[in-house]
C-alpha positions as CSV (number, residue, x, y, z in Angstrom):
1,X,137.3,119.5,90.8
2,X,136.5,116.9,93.3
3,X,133.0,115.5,93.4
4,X,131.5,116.3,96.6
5,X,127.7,115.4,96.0
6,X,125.5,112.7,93.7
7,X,122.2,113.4,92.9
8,X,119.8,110.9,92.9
9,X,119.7,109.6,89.5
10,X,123.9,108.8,90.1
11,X,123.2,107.5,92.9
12,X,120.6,104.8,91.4
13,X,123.6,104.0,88.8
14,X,126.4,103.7,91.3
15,X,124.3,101.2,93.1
16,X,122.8,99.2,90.0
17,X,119.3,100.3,91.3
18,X,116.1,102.0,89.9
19,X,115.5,105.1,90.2
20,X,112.2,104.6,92.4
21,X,114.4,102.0,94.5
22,X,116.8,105.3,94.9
23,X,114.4,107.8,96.1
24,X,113.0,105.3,98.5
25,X,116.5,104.8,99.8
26,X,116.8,108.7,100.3
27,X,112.9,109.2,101.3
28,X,113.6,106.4,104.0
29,X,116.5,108.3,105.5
30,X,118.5,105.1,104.8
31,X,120.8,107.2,103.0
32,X,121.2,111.0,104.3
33,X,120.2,113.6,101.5
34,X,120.4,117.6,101.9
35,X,117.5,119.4,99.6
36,X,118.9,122.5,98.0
37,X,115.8,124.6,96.7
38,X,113.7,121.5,94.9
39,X,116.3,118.9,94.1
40,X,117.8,116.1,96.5
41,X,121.9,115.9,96.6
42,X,123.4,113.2,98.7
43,X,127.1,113.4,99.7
44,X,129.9,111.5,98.8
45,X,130.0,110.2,102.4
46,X,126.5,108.8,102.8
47,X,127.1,106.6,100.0
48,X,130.1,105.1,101.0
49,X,128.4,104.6,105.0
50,X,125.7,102.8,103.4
51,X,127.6,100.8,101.4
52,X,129.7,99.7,104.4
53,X,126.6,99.1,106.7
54,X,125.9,95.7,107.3
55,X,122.3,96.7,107.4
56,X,121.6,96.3,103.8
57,X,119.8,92.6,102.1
58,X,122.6,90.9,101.0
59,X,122.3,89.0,97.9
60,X,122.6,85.0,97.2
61,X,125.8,84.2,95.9
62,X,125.1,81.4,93.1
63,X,128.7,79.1,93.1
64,X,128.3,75.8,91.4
65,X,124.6,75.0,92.9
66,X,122.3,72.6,91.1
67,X,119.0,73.2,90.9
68,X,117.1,69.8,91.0
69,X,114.0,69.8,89.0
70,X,111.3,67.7,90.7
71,X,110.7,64.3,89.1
72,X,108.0,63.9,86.7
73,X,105.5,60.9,87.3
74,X,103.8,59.7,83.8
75,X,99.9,58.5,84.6
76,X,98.7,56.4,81.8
């Protein structure tokens, strides 16, 4: 059987995100939900248009950058 909804625990883990991060995601109406009786199911589909949004914070990519630490002056 085809999986047709997450809830939103799997859907925290599928994005490598907290839970809390999750329900604000879904609370937010950032990612579309449907509430069957008193827990929170969120298709298939709504996951895969919010992870092809550009509307999401993107993260740094760190290739080969330095970090220069300041200098430090010696006061005798």
């Amino acid at each position: 059987m085809i999986k047709r909804v997450y809830t939103v625990k799997e859907l925290a883990e599928i994005l490598s995100i907290g839970l809390n991060k999750a329900y604000d995601l879904v609370n937010d109406g950032d990612i579309g939900s449907v509430r069957v009786k008193s827990s929170i199911r969120i298709p298939v589909i709504e996951v895969e248009r919010y992870l092809n949004t550009n509307n999401r914070v993107e993260t740094h990519n760190y290739t080969n950058e330095r970090i220069q630490t300041p200098k430090l002056r010696r006061f005798t």
